[in-house]
C-alpha positions as protocol buffer text, in pm:
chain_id: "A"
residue {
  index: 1
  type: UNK
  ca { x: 10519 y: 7391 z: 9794 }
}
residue {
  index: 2
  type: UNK
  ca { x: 10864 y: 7374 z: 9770 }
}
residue {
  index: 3
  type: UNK
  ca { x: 10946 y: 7687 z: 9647 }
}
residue {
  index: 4
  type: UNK
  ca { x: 10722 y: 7851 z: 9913 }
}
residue {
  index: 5
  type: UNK
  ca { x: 10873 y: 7667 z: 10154 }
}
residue {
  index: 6
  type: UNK
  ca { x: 11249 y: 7799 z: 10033 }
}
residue {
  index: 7
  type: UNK
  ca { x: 11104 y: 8166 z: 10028 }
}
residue {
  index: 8
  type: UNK
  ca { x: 11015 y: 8093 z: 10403 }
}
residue {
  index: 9
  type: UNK
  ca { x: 11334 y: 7983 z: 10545 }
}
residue {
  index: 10
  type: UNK
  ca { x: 11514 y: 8235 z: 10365 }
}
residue {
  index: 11
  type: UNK
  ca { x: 11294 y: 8509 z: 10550 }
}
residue {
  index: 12
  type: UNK
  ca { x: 11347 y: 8363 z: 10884 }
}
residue {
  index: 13
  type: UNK
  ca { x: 11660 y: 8332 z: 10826 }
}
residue {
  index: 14
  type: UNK
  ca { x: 11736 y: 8685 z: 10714 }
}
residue {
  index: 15
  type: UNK
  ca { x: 11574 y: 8767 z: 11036 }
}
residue {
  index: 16
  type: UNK
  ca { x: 11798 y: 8569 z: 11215 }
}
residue {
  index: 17
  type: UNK
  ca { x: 12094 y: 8782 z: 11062 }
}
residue {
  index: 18
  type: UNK
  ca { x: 11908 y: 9108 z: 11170 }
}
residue {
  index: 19
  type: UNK
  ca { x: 11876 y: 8951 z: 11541 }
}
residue {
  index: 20
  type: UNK
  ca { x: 12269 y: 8843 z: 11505 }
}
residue {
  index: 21
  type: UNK
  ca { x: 12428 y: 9205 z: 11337 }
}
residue {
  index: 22
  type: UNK
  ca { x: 12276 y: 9391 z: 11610 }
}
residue {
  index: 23
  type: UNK
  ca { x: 12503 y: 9221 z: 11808 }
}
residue {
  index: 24
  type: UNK
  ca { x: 12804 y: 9218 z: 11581 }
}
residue {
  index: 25
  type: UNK
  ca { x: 13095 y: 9415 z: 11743 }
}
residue {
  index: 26
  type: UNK
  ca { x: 12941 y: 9383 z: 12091 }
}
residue {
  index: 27
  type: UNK
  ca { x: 13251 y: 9161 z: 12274 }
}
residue {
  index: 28
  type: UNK
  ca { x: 13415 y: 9454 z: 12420 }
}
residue {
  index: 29
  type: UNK
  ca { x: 13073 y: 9646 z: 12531 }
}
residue {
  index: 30
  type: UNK
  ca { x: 12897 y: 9322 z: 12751 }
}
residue {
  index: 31
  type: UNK
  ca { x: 12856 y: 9079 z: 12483 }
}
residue {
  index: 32
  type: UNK
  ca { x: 12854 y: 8746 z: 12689 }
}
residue {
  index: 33
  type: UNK
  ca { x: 13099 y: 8482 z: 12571 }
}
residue {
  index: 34
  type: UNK
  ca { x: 13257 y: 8135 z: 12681 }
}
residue {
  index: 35
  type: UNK
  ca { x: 13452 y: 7837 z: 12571 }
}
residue {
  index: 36
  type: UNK
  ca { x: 13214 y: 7557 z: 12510 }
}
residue {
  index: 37
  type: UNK
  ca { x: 13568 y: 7378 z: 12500 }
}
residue {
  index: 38
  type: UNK
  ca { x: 13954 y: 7542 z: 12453 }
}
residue {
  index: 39
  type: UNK
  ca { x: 13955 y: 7748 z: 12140 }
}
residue {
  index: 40
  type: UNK
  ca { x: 13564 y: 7689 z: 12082 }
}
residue {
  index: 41
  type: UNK
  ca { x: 13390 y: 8002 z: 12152 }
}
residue {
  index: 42
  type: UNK
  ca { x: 12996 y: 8050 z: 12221 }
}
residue {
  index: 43
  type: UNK
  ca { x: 12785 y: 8354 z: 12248 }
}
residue {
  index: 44
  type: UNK
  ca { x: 12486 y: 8514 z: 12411 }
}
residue {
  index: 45
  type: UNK
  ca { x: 12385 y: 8580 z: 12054 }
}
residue {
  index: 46
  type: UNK
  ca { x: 12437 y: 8234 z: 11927 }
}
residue {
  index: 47
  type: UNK
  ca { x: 12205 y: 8073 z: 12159 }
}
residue {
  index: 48
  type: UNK
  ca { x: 11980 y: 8370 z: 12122 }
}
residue {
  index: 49
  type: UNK
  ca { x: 11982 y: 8257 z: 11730 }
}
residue {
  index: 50
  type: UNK
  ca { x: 11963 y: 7894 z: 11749 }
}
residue {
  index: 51
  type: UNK
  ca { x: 11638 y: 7965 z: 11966 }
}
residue {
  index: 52
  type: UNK
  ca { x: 11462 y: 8205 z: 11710 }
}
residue {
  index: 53
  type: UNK
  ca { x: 11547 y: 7947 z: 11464 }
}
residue {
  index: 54
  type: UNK
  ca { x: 11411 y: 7662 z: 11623 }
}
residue {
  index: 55
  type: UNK
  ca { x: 11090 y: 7806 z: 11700 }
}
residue {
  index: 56
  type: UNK
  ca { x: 11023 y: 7984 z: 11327 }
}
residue {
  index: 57
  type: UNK
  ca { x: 11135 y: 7693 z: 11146 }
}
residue {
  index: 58
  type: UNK
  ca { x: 10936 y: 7426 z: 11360 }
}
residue {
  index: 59
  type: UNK
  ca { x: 10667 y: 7621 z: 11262 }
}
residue {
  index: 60
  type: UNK
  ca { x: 10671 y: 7598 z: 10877 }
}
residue {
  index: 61
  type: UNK
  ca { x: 10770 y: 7238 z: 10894 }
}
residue {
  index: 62
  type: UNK
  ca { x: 10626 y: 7087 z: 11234 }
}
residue {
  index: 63
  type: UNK
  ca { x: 10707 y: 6735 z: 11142 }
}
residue {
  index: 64
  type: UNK
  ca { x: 11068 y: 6769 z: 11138 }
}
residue {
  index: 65
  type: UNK
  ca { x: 11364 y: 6684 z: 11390 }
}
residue {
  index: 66
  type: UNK
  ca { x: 11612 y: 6920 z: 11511 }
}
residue {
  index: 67
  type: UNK
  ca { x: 12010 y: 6903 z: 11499 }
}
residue {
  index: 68
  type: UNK
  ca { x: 12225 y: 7224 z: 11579 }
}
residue {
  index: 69
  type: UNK
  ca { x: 12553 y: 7325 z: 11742 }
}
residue {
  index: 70
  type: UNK
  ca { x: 12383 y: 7493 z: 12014 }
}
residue {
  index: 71
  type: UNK
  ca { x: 12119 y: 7214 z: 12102 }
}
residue {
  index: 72
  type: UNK
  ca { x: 12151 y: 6920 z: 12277 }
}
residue {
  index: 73
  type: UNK
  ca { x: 12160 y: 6674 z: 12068 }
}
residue {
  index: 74
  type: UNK
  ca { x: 11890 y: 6388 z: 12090 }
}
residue {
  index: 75
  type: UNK
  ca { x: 11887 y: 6020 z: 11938 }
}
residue {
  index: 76
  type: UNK
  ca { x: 11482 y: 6068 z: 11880 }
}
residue {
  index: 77
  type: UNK
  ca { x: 11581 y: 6328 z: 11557 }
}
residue {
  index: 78
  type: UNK
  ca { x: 11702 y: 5960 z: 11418 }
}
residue {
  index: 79
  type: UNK
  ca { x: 11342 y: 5905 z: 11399 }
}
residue {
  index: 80
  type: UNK
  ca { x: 11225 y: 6189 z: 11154 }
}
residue {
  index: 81
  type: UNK
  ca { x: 11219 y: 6139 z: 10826 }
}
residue {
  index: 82
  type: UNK
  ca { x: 11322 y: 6501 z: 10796 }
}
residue {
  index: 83
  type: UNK
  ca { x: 11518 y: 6721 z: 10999 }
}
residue {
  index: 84
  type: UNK
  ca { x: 11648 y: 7073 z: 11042 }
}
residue {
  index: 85
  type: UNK
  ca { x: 12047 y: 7111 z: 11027 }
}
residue {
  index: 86
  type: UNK
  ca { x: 12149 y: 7452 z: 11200 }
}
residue {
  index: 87
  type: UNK
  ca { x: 12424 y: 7639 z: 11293 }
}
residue {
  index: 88
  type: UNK
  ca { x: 12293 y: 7992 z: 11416 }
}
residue {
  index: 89
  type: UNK
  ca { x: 12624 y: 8161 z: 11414 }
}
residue {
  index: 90
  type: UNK
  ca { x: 12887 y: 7959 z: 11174 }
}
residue {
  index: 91
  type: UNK
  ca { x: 13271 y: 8148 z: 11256 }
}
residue {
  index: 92
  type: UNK
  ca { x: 13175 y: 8275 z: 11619 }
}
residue {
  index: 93
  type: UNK
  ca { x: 13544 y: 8367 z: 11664 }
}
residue {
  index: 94
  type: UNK
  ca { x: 13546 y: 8611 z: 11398 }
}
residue {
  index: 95
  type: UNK
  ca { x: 13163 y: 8709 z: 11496 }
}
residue {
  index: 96
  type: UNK
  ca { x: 13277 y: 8828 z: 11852 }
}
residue {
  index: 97
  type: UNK
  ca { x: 13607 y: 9035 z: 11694 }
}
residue {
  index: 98
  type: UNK
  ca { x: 13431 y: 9204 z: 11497 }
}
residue {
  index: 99
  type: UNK
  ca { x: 13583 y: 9057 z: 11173 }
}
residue {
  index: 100
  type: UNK
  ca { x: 13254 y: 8949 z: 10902 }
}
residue {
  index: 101
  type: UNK
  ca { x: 13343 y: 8583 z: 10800 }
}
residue {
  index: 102
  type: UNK
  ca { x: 13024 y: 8459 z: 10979 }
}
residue {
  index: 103
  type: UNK
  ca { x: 12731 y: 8317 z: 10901 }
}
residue {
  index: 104
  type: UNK
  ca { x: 12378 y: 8136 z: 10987 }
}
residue {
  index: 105
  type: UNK
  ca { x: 12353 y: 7827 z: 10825 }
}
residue {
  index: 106
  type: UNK
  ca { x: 12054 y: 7641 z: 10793 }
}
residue {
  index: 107
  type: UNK
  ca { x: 11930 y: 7334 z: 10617 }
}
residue {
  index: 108
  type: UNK
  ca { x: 11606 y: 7076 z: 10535 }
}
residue {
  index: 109
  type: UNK
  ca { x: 11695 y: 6776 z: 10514 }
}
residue {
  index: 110
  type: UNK
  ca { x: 11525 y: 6441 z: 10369 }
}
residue {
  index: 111
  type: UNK
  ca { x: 11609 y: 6090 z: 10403 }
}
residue {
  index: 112
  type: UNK
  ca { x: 12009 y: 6206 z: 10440 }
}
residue {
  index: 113
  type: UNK
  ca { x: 12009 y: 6472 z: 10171 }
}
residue {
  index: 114
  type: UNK
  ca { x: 11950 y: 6825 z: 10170 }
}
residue {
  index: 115
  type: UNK
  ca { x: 11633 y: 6994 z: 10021 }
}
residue {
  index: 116
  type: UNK
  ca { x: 11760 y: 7322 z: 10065 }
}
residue {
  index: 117
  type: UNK
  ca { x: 12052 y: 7504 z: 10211 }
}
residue {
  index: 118
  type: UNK
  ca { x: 12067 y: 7929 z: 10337 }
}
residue {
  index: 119
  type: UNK
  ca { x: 12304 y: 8107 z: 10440 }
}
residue {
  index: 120
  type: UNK
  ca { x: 12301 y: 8416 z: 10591 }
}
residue {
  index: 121
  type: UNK
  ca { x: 12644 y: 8652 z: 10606 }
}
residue {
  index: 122
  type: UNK
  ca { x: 12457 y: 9029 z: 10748 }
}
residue {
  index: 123
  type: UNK
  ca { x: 12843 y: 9149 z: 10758 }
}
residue {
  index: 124
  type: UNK
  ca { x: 12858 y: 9112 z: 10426 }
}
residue {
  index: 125
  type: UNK
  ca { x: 12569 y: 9180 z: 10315 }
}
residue {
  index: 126
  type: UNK
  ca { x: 12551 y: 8800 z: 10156 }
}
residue {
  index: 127
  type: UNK
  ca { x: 12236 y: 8600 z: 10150 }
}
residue {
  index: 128
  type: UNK
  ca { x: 12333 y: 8221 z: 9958 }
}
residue {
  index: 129
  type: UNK
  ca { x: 12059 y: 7988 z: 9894 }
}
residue {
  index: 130
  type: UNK
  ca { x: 12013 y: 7592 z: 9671 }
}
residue {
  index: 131
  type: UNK
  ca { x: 11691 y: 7387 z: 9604 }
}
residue {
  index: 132
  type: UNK
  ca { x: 11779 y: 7073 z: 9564 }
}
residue {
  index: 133
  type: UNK
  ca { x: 11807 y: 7031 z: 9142 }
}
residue {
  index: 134
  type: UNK
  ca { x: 11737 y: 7396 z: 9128 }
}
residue {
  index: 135
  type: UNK
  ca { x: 12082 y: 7572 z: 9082 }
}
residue {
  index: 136
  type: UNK
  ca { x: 12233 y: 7800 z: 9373 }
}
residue {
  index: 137
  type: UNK
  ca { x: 12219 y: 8175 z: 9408 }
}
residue {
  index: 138
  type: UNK
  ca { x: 12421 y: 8492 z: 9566 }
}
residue {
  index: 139
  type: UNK
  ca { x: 12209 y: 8814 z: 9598 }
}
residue {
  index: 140
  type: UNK
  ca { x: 12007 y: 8659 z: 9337 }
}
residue {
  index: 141
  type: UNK
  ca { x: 12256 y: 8619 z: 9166 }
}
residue {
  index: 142
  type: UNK
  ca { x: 12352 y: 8195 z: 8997 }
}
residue {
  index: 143
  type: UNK
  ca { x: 12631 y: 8080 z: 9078 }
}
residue {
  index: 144
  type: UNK
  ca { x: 12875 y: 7865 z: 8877 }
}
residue {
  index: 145
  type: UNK
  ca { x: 13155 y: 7685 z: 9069 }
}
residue {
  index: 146
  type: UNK
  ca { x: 13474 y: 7667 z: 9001 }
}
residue {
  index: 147
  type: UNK
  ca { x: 13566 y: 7487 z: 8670 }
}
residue {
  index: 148
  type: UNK
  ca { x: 13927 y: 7500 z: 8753 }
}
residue {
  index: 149
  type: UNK
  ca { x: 14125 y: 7130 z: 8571 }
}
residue {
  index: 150
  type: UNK
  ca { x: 14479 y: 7129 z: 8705 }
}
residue {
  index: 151
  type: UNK
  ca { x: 14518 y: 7092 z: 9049 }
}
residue {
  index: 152
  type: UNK
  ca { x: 14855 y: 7283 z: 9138 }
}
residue {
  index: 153
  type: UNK
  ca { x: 14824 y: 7672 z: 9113 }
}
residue {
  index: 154
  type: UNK
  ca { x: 14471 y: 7563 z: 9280 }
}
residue {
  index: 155
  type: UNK
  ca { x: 14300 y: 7889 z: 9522 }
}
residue {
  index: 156
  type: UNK
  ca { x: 14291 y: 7808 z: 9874 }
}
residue {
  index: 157
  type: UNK
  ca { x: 14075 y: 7994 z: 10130 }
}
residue {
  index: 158
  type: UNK
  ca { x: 14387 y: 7939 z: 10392 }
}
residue {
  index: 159
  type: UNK
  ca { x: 14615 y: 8150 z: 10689 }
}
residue {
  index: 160
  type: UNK
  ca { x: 14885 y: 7933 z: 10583 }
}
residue {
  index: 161
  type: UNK
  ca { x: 14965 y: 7599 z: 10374 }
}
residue {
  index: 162
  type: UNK
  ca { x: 15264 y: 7327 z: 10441 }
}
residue {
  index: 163
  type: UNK
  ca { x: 15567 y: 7280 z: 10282 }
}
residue {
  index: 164
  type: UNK
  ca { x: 15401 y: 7034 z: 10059 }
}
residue {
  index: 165
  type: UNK
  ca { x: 15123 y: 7245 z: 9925 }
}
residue {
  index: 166
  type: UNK
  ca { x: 15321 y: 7515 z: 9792 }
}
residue {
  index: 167
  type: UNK
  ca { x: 15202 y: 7496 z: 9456 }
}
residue {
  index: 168
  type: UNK
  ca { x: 14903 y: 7583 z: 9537 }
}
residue {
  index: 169
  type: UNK
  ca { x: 14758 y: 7990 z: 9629 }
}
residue {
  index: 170
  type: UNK
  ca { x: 14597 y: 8138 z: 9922 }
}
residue {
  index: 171
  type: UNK
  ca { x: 14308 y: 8345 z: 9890 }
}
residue {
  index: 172
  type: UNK
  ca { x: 14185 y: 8496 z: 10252 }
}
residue {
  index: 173
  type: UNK
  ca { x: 13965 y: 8300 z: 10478 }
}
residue {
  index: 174
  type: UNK
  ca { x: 13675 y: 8338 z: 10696 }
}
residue {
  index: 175
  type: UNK
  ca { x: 13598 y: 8167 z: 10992 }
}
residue {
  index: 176
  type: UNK
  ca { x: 13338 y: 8016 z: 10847 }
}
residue {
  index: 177
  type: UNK
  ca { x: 13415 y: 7714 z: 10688 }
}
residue {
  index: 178
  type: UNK
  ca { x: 13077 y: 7737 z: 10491 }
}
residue {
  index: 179
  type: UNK
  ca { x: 13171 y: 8064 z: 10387 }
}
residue {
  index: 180
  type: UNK
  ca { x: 13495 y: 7882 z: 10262 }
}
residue {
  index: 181
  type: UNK
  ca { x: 13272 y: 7608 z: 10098 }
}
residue {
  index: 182
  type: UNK
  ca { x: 13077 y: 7879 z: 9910 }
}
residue {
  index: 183
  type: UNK
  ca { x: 13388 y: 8060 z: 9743 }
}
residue {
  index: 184
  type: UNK
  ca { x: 13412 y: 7803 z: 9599 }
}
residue {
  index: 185
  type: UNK
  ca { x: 13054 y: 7778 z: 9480 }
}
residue {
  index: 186
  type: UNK
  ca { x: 13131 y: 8143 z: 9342 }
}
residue {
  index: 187
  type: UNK
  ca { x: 13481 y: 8050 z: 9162 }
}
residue {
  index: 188
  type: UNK
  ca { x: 13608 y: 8304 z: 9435 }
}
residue {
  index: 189
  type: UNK
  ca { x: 13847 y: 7958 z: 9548 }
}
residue {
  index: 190
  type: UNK
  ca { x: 13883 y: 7616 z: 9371 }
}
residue {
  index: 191
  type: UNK
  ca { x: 13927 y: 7410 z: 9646 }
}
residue {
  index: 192
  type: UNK
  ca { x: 13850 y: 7357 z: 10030 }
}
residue {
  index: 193
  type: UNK
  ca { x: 13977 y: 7102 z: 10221 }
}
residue {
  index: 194
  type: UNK
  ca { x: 13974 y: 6992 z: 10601 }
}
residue {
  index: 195
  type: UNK
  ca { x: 14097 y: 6687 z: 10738 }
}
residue {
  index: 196
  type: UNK
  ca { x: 13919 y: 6782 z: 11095 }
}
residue {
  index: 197
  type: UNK
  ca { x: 13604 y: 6528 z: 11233 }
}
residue {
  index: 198
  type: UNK
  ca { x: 13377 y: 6755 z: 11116 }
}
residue {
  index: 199
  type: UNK
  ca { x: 12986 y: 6818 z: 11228 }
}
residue {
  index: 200
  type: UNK
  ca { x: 12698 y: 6815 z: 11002 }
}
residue {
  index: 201
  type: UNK
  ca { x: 12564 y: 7176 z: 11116 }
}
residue {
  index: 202
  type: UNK
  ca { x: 12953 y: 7295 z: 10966 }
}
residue {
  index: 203
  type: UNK
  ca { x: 12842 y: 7227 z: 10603 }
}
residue {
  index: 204
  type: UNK
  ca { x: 12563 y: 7067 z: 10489 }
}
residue {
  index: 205
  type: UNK
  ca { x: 12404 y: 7385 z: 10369 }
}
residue {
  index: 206
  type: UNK
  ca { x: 12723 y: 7492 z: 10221 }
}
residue {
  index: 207
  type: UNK
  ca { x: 12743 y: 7139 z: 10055 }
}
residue {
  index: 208
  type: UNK
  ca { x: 12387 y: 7169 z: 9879 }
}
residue {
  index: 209
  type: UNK
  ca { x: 12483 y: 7540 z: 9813 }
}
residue {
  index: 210
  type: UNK
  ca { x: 12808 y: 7435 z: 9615 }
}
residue {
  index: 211
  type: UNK
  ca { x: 12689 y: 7117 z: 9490 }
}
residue {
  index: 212
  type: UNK
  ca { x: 12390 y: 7290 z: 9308 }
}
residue {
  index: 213
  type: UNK
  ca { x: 12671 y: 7521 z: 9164 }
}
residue {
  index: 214
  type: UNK
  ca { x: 12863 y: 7237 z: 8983 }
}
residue {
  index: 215
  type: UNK
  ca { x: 13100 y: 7150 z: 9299 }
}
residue {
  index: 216
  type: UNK
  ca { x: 13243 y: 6813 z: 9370 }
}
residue {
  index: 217
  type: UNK
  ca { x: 13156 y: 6814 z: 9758 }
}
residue {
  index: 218
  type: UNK
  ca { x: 13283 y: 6484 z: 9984 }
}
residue {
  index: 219
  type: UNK
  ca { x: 13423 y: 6399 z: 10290 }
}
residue {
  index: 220
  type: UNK
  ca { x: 13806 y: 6408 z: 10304 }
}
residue {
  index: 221
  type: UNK
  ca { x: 13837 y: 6041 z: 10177 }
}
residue {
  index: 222
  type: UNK
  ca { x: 13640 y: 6103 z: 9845 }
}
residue {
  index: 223
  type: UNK
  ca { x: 13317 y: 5989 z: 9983 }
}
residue {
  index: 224
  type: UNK
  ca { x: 12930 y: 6095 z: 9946 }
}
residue {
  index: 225
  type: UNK
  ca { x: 12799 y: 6283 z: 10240 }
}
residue {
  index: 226
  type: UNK
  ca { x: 12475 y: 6201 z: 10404 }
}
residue {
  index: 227
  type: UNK
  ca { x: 12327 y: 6374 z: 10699 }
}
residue {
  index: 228
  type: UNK
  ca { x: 12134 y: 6283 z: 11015 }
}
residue {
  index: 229
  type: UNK
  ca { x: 12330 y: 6016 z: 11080 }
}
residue {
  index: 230
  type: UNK
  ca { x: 12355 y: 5851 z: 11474 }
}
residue {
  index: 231
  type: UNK
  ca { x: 12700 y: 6002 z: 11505 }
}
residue {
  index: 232
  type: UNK
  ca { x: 12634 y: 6381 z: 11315 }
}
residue {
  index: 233
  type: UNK
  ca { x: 12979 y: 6407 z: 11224 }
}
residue {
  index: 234
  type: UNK
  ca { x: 13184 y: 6306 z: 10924 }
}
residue {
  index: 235
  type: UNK
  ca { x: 13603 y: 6275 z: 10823 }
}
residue {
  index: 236
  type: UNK
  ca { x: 13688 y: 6609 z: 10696 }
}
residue {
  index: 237
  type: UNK
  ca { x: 13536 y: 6803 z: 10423 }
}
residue {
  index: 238
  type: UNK
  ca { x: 13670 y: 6838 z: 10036 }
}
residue {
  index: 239
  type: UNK
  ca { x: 13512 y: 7106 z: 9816 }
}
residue {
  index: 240
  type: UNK
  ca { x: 13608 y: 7133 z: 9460 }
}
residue {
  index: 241
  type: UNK
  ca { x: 13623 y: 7173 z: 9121 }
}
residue {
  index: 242
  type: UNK
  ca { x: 13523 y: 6844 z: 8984 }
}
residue {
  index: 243
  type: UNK
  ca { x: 13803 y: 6794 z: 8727 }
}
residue {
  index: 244
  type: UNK
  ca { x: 14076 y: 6834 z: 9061 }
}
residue {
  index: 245
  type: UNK
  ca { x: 13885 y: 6632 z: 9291 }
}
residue {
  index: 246
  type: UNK
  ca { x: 14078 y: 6310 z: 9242 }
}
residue {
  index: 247
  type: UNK
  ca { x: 14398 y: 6492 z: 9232 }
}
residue {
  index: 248
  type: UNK
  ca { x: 14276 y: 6664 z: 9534 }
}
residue {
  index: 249
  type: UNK
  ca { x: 14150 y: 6314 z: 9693 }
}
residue {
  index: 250
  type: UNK
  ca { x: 14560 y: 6172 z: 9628 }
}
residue {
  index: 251
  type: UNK
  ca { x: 14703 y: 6435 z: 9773 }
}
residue {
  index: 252
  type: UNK
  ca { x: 14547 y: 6448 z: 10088 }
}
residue {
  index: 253
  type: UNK
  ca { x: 14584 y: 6059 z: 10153 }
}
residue {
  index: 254
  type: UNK
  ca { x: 14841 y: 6047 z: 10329 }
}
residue {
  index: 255
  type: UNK
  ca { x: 14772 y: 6294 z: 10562 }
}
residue {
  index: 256
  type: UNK
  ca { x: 14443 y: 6144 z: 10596 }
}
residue {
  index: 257
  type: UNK
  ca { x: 14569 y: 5825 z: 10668 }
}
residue {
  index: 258
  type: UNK
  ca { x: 14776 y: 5949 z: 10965 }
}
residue {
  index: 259
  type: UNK
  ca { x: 14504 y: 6132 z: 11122 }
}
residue {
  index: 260
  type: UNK
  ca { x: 14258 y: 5857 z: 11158 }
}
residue {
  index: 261
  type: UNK
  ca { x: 14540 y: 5625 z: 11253 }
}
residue {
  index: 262
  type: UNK
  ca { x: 14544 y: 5843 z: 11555 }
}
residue {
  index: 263
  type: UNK
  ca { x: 14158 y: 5914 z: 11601 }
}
């Protein structure tokens, strides 16, 4: 049943990506788009997504609640044992520029943990999927995270770094910080790390996706993650080697520290 159910989602969404990449490179010939907030772009195409999405997956799994990006959210999905976690188009801003670091994210989860996690990048012709305990896969292809053990000289999916991470490397970046999450599932980056409040539609497919690949994925603190909680959100995101996550854990603390001081 499981593995059926897997096969399922990843069809619908690979579908989804076909409904999205027609629309990829549209924002200067009538694509619609808007701030949800300043600096937090939303589509025609990402609302045409999350409703495709909603109505194929209900229908494989009918019993389970709903949480995305572009739904309101409602305190009854608190009440389902398990739920859908969806963002339709993950890196909008480089989705309506025309740039490829986006993806559809989507995500079962049970009792706070994911069963499975897709993602879907059409622009690069990616398609990422986990089973919970079964491994995680590229194009069919397993994937085996980053086994990286000292922390400086660490890969960062980054535009910049400060001062203070200078030992470390940039590696380009997508929008898409699940896209960043899964480099490092693929040992194309060692590390990701955000010290923004963070929603659950961001990464939890990412997180089963580079936790099945032998990642060390917590919040920003060093914690466990656990989705479908009352407020959907969580401190920050650390993706990792496991051997650099403590180093990774101390080096952020202080930065972490000020931030919620100020929250």
């Amino acid at each position: 049943m499981a593995d059926r159910t897997l096969d399922q989602v990843r069809q619908i969404v690979a579908r989804a990506g076909e409904l999205a990449l027609a629309d990829f490179g549209r924002f200067d010939t009538g694509l619609k788009v808007w701030d949800k907030s300043p600096g937090n772009p939303v589509s025609e195409t990402d609302m045409a997504v999350d409703g495709f999405l909603r109505r194929e997956l209900s229908a494989i799994v009918p019993d389970a609640g709903w949480l995305s990006e572009e739904t309101l959210d409602h305190p009854r999905r608190l009440d389902h044992d398990r739920i859908w976690v969806v963002d339709p188009i993950d890196g909008t801003r480089d989705f309506v520029r025309g740039r490829p670091g986006w993806a559809i994210s989507v995500a079962l989860v049970e009792h706070g943990r994911p069963l499975f996690g897709v993602l879907c990048a059409p622009a690069r012709q990616e398609s990422w999927w986990a089973g919970q305990g079964s491994g995680a896969w590229r194009n069919g292809v397993a994937l085996h995270a980053s086994s990286r053990t000292q922390f400086s000289g660490s890969r960062v999916p980054a535009d910049q770094l400060p001062g203070v991470d200078r030992d470390l490397v940039i590696v380009p970046k997508p929008n898409s910080i699940a896209l960043r999450m899964a480099m490092v599932a693929a040992d194309e980056a060692d590390l990701l790390a955000s010290l923004r409040w963070g929603y659950e539609w961001d990464i939890c497919a990412a997180a089963l996706i580079a936790g099945e690949a032998g990642a060390r994925v917590t919040d920003a603190l060093g914690q466990d993650l656990r989705f479908n909680k009352a407020r959907a959100n969580d401190f920050g995101i650390l993706c990792c080697a496991p051997a650099i996550h403590a180093d990774a854990v101390a080096r952020l603390a202080d930065r972490a520290a000020e931030v919620i001081g100020k929250s």
